[in-house]
KOLMAR-408900 format. One record per residue (C-alpha): residue number from 1; residue in three letters; x, z, y. Coordinates in steps of 0.25 Angstrom, whole numbers, plus 2048, in hexadecimal, padded with zeros to 3 digits. Layout:
BEGIN
{NUM; ALA; {X; Z; Y}}
...
end
This chain:
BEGIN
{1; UNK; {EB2; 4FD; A6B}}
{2; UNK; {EBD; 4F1; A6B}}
{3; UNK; {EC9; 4F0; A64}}
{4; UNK; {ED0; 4F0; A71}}
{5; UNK; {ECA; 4FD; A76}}
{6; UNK; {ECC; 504; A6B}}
{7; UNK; {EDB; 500; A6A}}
{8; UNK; {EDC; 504; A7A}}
{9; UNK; {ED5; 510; A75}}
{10; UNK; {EDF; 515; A6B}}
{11; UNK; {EEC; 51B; A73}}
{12; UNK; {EE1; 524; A7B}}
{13; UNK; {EDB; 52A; A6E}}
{14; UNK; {EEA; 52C; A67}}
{15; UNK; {EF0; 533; A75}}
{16; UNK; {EE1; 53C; A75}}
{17; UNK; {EE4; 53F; A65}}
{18; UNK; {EF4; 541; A68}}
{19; UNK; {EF0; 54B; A72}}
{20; UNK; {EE6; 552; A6A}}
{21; UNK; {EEF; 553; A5F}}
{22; UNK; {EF9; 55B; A66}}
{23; UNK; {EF1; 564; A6D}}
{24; UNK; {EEC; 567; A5E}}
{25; UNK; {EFB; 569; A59}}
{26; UNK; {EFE; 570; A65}}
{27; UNK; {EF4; 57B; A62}}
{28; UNK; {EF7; 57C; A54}}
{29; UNK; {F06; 57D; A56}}
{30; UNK; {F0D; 58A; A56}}
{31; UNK; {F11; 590; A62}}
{32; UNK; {F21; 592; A63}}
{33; UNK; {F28; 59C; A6D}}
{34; UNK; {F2E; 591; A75}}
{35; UNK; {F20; 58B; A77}}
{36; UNK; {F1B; 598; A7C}}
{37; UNK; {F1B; 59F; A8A}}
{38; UNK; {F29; 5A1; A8D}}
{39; UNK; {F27; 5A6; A9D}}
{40; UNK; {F2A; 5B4; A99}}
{41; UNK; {F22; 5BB; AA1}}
{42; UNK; {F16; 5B3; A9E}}
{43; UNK; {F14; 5B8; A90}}
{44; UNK; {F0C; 5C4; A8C}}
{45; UNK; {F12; 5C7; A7F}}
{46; UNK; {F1E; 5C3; A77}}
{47; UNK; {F1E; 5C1; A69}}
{48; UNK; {F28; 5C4; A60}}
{49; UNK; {F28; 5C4; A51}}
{50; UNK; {F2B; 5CF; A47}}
{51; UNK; {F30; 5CC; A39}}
{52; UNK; {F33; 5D6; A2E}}
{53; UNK; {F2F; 5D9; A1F}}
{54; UNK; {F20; 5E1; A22}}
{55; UNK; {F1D; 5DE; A12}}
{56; UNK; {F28; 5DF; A06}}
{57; UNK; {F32; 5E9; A02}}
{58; UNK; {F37; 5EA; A10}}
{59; UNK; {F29; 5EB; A16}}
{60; UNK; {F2C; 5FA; A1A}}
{61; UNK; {F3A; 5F5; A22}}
{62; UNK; {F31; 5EA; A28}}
{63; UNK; {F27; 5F3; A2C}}
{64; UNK; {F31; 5FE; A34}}
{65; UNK; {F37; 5F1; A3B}}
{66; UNK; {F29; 5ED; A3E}}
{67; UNK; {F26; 5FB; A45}}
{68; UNK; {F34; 5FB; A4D}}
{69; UNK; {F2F; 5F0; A53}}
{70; UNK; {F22; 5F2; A57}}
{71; UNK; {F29; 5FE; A5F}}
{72; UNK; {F31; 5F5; A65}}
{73; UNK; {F25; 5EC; A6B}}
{74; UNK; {F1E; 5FA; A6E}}
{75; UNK; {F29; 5FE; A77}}
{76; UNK; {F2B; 5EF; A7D}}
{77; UNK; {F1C; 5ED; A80}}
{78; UNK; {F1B; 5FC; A85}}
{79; UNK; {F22; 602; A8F}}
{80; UNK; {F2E; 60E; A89}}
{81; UNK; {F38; 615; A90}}
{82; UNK; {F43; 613; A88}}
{83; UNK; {F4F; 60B; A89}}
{84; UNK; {F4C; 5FF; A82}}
{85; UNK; {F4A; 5F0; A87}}
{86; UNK; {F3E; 5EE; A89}}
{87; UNK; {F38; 5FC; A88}}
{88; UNK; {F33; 600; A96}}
{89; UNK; {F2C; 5F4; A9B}}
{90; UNK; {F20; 5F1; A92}}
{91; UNK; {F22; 5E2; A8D}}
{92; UNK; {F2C; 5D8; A8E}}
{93; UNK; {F30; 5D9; A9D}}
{94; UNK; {F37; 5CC; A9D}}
{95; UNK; {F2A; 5C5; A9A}}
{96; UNK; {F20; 5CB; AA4}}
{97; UNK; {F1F; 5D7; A9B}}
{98; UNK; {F1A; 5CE; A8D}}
{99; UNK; {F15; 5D8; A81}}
{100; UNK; {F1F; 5D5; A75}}
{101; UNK; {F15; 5D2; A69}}
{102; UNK; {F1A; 5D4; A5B}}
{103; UNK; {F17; 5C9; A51}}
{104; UNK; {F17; 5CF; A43}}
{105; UNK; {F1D; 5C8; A36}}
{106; UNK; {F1F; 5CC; A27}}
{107; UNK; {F2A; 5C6; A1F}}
{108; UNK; {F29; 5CE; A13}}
{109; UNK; {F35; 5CD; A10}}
{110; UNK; {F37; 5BF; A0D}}
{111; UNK; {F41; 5B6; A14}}
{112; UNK; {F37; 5A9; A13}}
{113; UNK; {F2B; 5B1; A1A}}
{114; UNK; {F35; 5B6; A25}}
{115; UNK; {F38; 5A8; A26}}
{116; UNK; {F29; 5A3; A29}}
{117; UNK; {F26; 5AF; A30}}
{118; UNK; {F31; 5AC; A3A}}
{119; UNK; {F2A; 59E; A3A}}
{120; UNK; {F1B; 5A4; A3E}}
{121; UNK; {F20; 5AD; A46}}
{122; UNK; {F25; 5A4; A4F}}
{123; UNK; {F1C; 596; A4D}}
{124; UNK; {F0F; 59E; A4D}}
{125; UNK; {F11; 5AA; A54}}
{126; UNK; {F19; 5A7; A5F}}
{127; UNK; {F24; 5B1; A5E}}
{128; UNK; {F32; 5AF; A68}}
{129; UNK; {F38; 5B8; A5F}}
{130; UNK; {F3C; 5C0; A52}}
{131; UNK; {F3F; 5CD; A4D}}
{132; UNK; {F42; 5D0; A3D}}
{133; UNK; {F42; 5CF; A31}}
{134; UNK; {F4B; 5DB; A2D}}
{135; UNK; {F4E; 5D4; A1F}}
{136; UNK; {F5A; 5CC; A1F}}
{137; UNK; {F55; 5C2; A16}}
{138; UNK; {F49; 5C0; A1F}}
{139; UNK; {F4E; 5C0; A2B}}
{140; UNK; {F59; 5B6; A27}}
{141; UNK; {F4D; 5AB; A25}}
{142; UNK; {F44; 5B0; A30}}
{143; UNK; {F4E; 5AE; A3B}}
{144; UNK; {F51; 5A0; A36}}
{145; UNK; {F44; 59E; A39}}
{146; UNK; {F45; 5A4; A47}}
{147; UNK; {F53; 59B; A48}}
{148; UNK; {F4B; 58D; A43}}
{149; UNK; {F3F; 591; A4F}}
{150; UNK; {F49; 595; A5A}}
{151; UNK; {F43; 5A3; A5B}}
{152; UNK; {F4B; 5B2; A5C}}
{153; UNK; {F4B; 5B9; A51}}
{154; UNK; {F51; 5C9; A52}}
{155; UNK; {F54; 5D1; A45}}
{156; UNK; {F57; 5E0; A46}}
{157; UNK; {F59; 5E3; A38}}
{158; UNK; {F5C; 5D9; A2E}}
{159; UNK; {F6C; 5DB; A2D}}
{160; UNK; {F71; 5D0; A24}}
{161; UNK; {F7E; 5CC; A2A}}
{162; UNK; {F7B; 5BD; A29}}
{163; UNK; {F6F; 5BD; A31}}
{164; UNK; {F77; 5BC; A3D}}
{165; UNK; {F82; 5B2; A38}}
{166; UNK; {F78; 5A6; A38}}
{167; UNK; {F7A; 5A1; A44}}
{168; UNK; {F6C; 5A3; A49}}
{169; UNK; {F68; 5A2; A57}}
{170; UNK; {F5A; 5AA; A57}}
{171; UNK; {F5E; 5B6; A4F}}
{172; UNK; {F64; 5C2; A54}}
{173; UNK; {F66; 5D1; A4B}}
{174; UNK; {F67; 5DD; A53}}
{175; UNK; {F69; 5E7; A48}}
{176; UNK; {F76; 5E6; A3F}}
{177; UNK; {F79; 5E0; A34}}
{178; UNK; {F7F; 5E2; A26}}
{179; UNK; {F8E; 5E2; A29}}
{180; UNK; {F8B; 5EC; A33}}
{181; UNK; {F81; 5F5; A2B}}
{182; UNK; {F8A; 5F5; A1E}}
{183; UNK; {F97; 5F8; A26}}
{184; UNK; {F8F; 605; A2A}}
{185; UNK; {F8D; 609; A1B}}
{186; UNK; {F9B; 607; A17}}
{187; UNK; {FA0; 60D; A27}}
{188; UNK; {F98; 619; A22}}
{189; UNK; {FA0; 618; A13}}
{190; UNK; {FAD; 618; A19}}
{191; UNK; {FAA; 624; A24}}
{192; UNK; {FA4; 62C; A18}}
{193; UNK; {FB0; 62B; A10}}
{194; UNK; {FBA; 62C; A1C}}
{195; UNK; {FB2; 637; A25}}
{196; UNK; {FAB; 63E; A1A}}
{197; UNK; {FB5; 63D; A0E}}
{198; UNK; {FAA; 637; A04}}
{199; UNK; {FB0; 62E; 9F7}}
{200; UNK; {FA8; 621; 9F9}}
{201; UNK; {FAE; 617; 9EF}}
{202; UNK; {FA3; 60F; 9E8}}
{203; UNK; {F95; 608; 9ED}}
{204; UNK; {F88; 600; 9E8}}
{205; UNK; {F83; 5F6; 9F0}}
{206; UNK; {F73; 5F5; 9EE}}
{207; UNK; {F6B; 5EA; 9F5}}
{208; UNK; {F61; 5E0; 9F5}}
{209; UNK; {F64; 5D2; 9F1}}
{210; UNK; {F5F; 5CD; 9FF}}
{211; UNK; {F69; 5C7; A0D}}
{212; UNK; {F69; 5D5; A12}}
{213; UNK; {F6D; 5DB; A05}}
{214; UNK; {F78; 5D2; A00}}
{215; UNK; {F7D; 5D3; A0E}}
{216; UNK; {F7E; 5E1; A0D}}
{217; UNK; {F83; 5E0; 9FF}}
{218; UNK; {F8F; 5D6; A01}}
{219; UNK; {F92; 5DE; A10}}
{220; UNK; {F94; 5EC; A08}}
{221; UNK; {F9C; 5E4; 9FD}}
{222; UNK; {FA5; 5DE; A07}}
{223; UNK; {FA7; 5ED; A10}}
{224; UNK; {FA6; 5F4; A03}}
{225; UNK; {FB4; 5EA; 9FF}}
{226; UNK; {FBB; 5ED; A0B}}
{227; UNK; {FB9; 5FC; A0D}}
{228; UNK; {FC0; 600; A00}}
{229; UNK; {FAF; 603; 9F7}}
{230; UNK; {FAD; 5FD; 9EA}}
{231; UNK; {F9E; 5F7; 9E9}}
{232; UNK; {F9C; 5FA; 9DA}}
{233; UNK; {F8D; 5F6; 9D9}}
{234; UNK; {F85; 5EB; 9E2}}
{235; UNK; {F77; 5EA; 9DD}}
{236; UNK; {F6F; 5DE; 9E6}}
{237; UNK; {F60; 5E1; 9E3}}
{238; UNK; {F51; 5D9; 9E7}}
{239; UNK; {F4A; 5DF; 9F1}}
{240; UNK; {F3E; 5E7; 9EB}}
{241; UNK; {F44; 5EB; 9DE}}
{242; UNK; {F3B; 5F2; 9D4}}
{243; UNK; {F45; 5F7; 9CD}}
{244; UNK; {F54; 5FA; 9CF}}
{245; UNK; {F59; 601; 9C2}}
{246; UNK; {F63; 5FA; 9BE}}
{247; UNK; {F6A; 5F9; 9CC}}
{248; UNK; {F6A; 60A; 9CE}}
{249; UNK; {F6F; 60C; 9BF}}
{250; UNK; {F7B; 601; 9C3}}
{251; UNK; {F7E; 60B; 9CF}}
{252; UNK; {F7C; 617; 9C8}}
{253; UNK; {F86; 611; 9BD}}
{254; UNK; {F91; 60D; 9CA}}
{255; UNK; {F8F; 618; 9D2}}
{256; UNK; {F92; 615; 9E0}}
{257; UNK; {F97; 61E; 9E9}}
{258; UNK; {F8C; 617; 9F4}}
{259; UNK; {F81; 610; 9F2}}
{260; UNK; {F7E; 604; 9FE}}
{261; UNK; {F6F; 600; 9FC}}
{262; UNK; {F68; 5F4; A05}}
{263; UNK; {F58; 5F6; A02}}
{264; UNK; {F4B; 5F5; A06}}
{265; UNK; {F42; 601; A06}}
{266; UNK; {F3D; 5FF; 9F7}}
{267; UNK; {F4A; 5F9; 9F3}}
{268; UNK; {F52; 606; 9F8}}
{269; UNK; {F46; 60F; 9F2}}
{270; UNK; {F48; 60C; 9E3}}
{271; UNK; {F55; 60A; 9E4}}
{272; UNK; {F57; 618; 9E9}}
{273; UNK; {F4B; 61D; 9E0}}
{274; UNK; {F54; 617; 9D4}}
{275; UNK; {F62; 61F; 9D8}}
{276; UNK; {F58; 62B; 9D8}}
{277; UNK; {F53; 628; 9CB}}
{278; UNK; {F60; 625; 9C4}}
{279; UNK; {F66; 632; 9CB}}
{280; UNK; {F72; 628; 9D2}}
{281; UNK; {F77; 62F; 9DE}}
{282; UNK; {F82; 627; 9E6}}
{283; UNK; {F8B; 62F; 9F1}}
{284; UNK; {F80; 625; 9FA}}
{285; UNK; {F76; 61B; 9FF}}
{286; UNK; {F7A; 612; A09}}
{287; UNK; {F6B; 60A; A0B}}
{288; UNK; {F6B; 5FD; A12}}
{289; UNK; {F5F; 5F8; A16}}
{290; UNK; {F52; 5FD; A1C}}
{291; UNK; {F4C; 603; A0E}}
{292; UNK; {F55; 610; A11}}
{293; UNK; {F50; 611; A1F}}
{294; UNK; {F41; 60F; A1C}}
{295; UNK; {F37; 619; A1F}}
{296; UNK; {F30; 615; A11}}
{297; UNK; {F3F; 617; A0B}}
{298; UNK; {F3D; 625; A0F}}
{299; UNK; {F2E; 628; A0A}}
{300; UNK; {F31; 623; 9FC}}
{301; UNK; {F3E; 628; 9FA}}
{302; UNK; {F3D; 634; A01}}
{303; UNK; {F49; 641; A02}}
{304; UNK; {F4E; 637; 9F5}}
{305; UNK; {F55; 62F; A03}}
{306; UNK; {F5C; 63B; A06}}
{307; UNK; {F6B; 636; A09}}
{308; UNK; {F6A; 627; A0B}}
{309; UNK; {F73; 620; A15}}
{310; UNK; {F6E; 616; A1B}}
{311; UNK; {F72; 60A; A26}}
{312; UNK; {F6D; 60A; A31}}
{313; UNK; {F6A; 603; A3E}}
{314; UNK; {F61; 60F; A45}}
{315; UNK; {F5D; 61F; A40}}
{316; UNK; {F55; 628; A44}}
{317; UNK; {F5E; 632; A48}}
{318; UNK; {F64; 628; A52}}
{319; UNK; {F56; 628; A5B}}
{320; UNK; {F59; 637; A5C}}
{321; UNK; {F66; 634; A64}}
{322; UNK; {F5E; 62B; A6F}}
{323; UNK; {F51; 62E; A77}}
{324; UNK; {F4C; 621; A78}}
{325; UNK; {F4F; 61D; A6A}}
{326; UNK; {F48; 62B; A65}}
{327; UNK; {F3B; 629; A6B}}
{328; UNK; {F3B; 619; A66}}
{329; UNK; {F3C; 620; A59}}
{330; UNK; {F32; 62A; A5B}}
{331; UNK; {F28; 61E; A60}}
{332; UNK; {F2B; 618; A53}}
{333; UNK; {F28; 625; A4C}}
{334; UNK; {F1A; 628; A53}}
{335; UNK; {F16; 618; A51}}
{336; UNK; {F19; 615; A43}}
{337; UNK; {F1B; 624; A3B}}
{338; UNK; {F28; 621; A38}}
{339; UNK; {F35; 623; A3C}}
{340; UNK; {F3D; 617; A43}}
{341; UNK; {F48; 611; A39}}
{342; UNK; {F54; 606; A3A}}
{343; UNK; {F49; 5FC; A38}}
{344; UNK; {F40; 5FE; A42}}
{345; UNK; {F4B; 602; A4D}}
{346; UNK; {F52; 5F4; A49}}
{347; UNK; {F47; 5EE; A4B}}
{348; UNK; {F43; 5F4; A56}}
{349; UNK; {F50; 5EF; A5E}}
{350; UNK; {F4F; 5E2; A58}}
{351; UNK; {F3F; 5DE; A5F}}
{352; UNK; {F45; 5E6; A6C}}
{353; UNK; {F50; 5DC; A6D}}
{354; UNK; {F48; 5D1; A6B}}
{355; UNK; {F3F; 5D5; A74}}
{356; UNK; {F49; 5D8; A7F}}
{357; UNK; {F4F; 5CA; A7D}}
{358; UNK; {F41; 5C3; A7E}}
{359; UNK; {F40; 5CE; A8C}}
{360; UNK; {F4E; 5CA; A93}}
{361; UNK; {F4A; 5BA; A8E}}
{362; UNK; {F3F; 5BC; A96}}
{363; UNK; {F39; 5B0; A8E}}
{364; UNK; {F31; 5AE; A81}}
{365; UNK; {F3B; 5A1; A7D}}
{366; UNK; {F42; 5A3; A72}}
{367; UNK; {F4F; 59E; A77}}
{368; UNK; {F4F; 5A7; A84}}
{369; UNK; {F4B; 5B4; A79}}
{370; UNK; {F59; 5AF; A71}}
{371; UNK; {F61; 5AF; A7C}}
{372; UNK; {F5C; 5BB; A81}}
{373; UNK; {F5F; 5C1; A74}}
{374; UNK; {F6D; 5BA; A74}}
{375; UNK; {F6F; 5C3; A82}}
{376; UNK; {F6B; 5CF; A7C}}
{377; UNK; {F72; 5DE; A81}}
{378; UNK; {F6A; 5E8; A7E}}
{379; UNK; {F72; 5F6; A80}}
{380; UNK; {F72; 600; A77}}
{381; UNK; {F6B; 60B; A7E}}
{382; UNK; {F5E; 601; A7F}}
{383; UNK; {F5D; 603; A6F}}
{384; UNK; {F58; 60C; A64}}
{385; UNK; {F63; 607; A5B}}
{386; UNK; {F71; 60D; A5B}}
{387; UNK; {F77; 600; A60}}
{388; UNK; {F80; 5FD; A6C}}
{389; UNK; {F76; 5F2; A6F}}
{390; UNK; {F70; 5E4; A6A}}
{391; UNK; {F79; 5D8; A6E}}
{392; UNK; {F7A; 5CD; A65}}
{393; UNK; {F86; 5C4; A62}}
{394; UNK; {F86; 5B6; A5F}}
{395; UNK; {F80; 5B8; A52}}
{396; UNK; {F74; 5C0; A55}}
{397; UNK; {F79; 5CC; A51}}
{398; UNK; {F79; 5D9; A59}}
{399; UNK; {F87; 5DC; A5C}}
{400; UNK; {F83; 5EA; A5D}}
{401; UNK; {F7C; 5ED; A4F}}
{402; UNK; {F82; 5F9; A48}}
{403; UNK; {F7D; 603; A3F}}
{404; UNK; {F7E; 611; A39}}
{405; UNK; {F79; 618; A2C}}
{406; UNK; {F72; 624; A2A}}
{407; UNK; {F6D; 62F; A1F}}
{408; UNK; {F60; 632; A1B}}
{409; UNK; {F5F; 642; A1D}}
{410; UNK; {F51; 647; A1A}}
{411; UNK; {F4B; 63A; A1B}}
{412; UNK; {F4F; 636; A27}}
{413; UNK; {F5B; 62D; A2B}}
{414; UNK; {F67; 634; A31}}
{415; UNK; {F74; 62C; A37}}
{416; UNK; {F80; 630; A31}}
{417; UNK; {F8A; 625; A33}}
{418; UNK; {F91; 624; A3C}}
{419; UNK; {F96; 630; A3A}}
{420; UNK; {F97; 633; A4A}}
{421; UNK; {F88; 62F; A4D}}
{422; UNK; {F83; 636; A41}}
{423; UNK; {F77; 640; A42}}
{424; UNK; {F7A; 644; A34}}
{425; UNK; {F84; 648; A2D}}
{426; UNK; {F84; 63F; A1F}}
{427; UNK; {F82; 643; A11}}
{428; UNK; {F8B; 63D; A08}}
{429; UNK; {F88; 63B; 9FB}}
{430; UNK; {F7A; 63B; 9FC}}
{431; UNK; {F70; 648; 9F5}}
{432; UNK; {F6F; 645; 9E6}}
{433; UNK; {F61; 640; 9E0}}
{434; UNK; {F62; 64E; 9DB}}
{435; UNK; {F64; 655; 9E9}}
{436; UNK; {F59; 64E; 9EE}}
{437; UNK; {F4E; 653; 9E5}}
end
């Protein structure tokens, strides 16, 4: 061949090679939401992620989330009479009836792993959008992650207050957060002492050295100052202690009228195991966190959990008082051998209102999901939780979040604050070590 030939040669072969090359890059590239299907009713299943700890000390809290959610996408997918969005119809009626599919992820616990999770959840498995990670810590890096890629990330149980003071776009809470859950526990304090006549003077603040503990930590402190308590004893603590000695004999040694407690199930455990052992018996236990609401709580710890208050967003007792959220509660029962807890009912709510978003959207764009999400008024009476209804404000936060605590009688949990809606009366000071022998 000619020199002259080959030179005439050489754009044809560099446009062929250009062409094969990105068709190569093409199909290795990972397939994002906005270059998906976004007719709506041409999908045949919508993908939403699922993040939460499934290994680790909170793997039981992580699992219980787990299992509220996959009741939600049974009753989306199926076809329920309640009164809940999205429960008769089956599927997404907004997109030609689309089957919601759940795309499960494990953080473990660790903030890094939520990050990159978010990142494969949504680079490689094509999700439109997010629902975790019930640890603060974690979910403040994973719905960065979800914040950098333009994708909507819903949390249900993660209550630091700061996770709604970012500025985000993509993230929304529906549950509530600490100011609101620690301004039950010390509301509950001050009725005690006003309605019941109880001496409340003193309390140790125990929690975890984590975003959700110090906030709970520094949230009690402040309310603690300005309701007229003296915190003499704050004891911050890593997550899956194997011994907490020292910190019981420094409370046995202050002796707080009340003890306020944020833990995970292990965590609350020895921590409860070790004011049994040392024969420390406060007036009570205020427990923050999911470890005095956990099933496996009650299996190790047994009639020894008799008399703990907890927060809570949702009981048991509450189902009882309406039809629809009874028999959501005796699906849950009859599916997973266990008894629906805040966890799973928080989550529960927080996959329904993405879903119903990603429904009135009619769209699998992300952008339509967040503004859906923005327009969101769902009325009380369409959920399980004792809510007036999810609506957000401008941060993201549910304007309707609230709370209430409750008592463990018998092993089960029983509202007694507020004092009006209460199904128990409430059992102050709590049964002695001894008393419960």
């Amino acid at each position: 061949m000619r020199i002259g030939s080959v030179k005439r040669s050489l754009p044809i072969l560099l446009t062929i090679m250009l062409v094969i090359a990105s068709m190569v890059l093409g199909a290795c590239t990972p397939k994002t939401p906005e270059e998906g299907d976004q007719t709506g009713k041409e999908v045949d299943t919508v993908k939403i992620g699922i993040l939460y700890p499934l290994s680790g000390v909170a793997a039981n809290v992580g699992l219980d989330s787990k299992y509220g959610i996959e009741l939600a996408v049974e009753i989306i997918n199926g076809s329920y009479d309640f009164n809940l969005p999205l429960a008769k119809e089956e599927g997404l009626p907004g997109l030609g009836g689309a089957k919601v599919e759940l795309v499960v992820a494990d953080h473990q616990g660790l903030p890094e792993k939520g990050q990159s999770e978010v990142e494969r959840l949504v680079t490689q498995e094509g999700v439109v959008g997010i629902v975790g990670c019930y640890l603060s810590s974690v979910t403040q890096t994973a719905s960065q992650a979800a914040e950098r890629l333009g994708i909507p990330f819903v949390n249900g149980s993660s209550s630091a207050i700061g996770l709604t003071e970012r500025g985000l776009k993509w993230f929304f809470r529906t549950g509530p957060h600490d100011a609101h859950i620690v301004g039950n526990l010390f509301d509950l304090m001050d009725d005690v002492r006003a309605e019941k006549g109880k001496e409340i003077l003193t309390i140790g603040l125990i929690h975890e050295n984590t975003l959700q503990g110090a906030d709970m930590g520094d949230m009690a402190q402040k309310l603690a100052d300005e309701r007229g308590y003296e915190v003499v004893c704050r004891f911050p603590f890593p997550p899956g202690s194997s011994d907490v000695t020292s910190e019981v004999q420094s409370l046995k040694a202050k002796d707080p009228d009340v003890i306020i407690m944020q833990a995970q199930t292990p965590d609350a455990v020895l921590f409860m195991k070790t004011m049994k052992q040392f024969d420390y018996n406060p007036d009570a236990v205020l427990g923050y966190g999911a470890g005095f609401v956990d099933p496996k709580f009650f299996e190790v710890f047994g009639k020894n959990a008799e008399g703990v208050i907890t927060k809570a967003a949702w009981a048991l007792d509450i189902a009882e008082k309406r039809e629809d959220t009874k028999r959501i509660a005796d699906m849950f029962r009859e599916k997973f051998n266990q008894e629906m807890t805040e966890n799973s009912s928080r989550n529960f709510t927080a996959f329904l209102t993405l879903a119903e978003a990603i429904n009135r959207a009619g769209s699998t764009d992300p952008e339509a999901i967040r503004q859906a999400l923005i327009e969101t008024d769902i009325p009380g009476d369409q959920l399980i939780m004792p809510w007036e209804g999810i609506k957000f404000d401008s941060s993201g936060q549910n304007i309707y979040a609230s709370g209430v605590c409750t008592q463990v009688f018998n092993g089960i949990h029983r509202t007694v604050w507020p004092f009006p809606f209460a199904s128990e009366e409430i059992v102050w000071p709590r049964p002695n070590w001894s008393e419960l022998e």
